[in-house]
N, C-alpha and C positions, 0 to 999 in steps of 0.2 A: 488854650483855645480848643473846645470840641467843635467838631466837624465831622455832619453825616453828610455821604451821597446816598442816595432812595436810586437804586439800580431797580428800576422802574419793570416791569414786563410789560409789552406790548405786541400787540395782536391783531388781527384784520378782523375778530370777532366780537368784541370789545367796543360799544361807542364812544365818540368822544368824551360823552357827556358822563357817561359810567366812570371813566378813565380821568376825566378831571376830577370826582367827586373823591374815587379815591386815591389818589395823590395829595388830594386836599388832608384828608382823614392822617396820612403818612405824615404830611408836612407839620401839622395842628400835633401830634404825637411826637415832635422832636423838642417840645418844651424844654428848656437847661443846654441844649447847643447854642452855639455860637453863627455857627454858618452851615445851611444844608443846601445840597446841591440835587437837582432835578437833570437827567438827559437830553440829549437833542430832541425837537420835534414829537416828543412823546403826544400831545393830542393826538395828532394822526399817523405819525410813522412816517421817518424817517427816509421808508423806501415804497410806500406806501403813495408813490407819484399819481396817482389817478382819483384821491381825496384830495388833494391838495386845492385847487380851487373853488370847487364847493365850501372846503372846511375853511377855508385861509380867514382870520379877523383882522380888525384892528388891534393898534397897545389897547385902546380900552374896552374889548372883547371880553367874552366869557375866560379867557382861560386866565387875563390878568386879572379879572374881577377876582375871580377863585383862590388864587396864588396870591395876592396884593392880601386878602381874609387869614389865609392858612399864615403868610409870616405874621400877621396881628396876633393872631391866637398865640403863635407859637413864642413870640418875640425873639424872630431871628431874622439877624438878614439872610435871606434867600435867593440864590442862583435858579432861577423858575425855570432852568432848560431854556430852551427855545419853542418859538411859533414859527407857523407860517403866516408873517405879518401880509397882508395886503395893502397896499397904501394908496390911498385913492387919488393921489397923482400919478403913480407910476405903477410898477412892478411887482410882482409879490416878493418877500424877502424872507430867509431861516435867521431870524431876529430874537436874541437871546435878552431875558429880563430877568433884572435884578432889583429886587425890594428889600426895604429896611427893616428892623424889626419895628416899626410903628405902619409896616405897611403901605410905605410910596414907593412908587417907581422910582428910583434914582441915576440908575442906567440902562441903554438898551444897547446894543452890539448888532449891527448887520452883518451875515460873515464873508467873509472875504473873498473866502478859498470856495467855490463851490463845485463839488465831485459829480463827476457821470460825466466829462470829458465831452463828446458830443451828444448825452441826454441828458433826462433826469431832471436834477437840482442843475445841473450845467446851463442849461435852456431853458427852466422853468423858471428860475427866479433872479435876479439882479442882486452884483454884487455889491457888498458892504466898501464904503472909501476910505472910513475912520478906526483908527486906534483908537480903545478905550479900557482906562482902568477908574478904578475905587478908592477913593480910602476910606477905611475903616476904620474903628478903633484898637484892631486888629492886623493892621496891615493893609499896602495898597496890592487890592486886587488887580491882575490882567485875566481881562475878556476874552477867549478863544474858542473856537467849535469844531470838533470834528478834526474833518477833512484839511483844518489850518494847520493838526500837528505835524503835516509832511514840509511846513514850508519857515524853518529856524528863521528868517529874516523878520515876520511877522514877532517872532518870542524876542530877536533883541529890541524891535521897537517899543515893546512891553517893559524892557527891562529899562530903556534908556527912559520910559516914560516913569518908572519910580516899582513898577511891579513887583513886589517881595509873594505873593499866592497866586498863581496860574490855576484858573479854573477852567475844566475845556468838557462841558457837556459831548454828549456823540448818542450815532446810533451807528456804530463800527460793525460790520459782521463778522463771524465767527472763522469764515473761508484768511482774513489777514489778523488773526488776534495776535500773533506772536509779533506783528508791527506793533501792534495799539501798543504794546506793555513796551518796547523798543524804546517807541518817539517818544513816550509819553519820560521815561526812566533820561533819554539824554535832551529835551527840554529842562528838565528837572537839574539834569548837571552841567550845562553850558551855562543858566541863567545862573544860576547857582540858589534856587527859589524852589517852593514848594508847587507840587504839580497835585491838583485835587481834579481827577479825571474818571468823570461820572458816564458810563454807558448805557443802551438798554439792555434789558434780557429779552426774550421771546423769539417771534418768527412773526414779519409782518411783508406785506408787499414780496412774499415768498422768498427773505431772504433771512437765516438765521442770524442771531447777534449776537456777538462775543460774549456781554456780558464783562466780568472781569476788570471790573471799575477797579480804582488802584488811587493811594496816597502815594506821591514820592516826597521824600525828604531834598534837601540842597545838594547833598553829595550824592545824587543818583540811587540809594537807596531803599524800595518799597517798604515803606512803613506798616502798611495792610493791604491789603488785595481780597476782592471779593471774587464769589464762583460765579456759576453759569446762570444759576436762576436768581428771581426776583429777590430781593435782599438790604436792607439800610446795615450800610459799614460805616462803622463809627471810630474815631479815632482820637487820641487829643494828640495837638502839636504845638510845637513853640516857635512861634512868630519871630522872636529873635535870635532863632536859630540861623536866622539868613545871614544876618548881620554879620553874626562871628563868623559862621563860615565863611563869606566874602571875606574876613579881615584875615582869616589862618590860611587860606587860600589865596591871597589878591589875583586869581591871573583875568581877571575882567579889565585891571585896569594897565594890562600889555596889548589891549585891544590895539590895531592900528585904520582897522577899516569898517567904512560904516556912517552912515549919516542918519540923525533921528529924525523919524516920520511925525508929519504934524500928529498934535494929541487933544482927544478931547478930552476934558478933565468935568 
């Protein structure tokens, strides 16, 4: 299976609309992958909380028009990052979308965990209630974003839901990168799955970004890791590498605590 993440750069200088067109152009260009992954919130950015309203769409808005295009072209399934959904019964949401390679939406993710404690994403958006993975012909994806990697309870209800690839979009800064590559490396070895953990590059809403997107393998180690700026890291991995490692390793199944969270499938 190859596998790119598009470590995106983003900017307060940049429109949206410049910034969809090329991500499109990136995504249309990963023809012969399997699965490419987009960042958090890259439209508008991340930290970038004063677009947020203004910019926020619907699922069937400009950026999933664009994205829904770019996997057509490309024939891949695509992790499209996240939006900031608006939903016009409620709340705005950082709602991550995932399309097939013929180009439909298949799944959406609200995220869970939302960061800025008392601002921010904390108070600007409403959170996500559902677990949700994929399956592919590649393996069943789990859903994740960001600020969920601090919270393991979320990754075993991924795993008890069938998750063998953890995909977790971000817009991390650069001030906690030596967390991002941490959580990201012991997600990757508690679940015992692969971690495709896609960040942005740049400096938006005046906060620098790690950058530093990263493949983990099952046994907690990085497979490739990308640098600081804008970048597509490309990798091939084996899918049933989870397998045997869960079988050479069983300690998943000395678990003694734990109840699985409903799932949407």
């Amino acid at each position: 299976m190859r596998a790119s993440l598009i470590q995106l750069s983003v900017s307060d200088t940049e429109s949206p609309d410049e910034r969809r067109a090329r991500a499109s152009a990136l995504v249309r260009g990963r023809t012969g992958d399997d699965l490419v992954v987009l960042p958090e919130l890259w439209p508008l950015g991340g930290f970038a909380y004063e677009a947020w309203s203004s910019g926020a769409e619907p699922l069937d808005g400009p950026t999933a028009e664009a994205m829904s295009a770019a996997a057509r072209a490309a024939g891949v399934w695509l992790h499209a990052g996240s939006i900031v959904e608006r939903d016009p019964d409620g709340p705005m949401y950082n709602t991550s979308l995932l399309f097939d390679p013929a180009g439909e939406l298949r799944r959406t993710y609200r995220k869970i965990h939302r960061f800025g404690f008392d601002s921010g994403e904390a108070v600007a958006m409403g959170a996500g209630q559902e677990i949700v993975t994929a399956p592919t012909e590649h393996g069943t994806l789990g859903l994740a974003t960001c600020y969920d990697l601090r919270f393991p309870e979320l990754f075993r209800a991924l795993l008890d839901a069938g998750a063998e690839i953890l995909t977790i979009p971000a817009a991390w800064p650069a001030r906690r990168a030596a967390h991002w590559t941490l959580l990201a490396r012991a997600r990757a070895l508690e679940e015992q799955a692969y971690v495709l953990a896609c960040n942005t590059a740049g400096t938006h809403g005046g906060v620098e970004q790690a950058g530093r997107s990263l493949v983990v393998d099952p046994w907690g180690e990085v497979v490739a890791e990308a640098g600081t700026g804008e970048e597509v890291l490309t990798v091939e991995i084996d899918p049933a590498a989870v397998a045997k490692a869960r079988a050479d390793f069983p300690v998943l199944r000395d678990r003694l605590l734990g109840i699985p969270a409903p799932v949407r499938r």
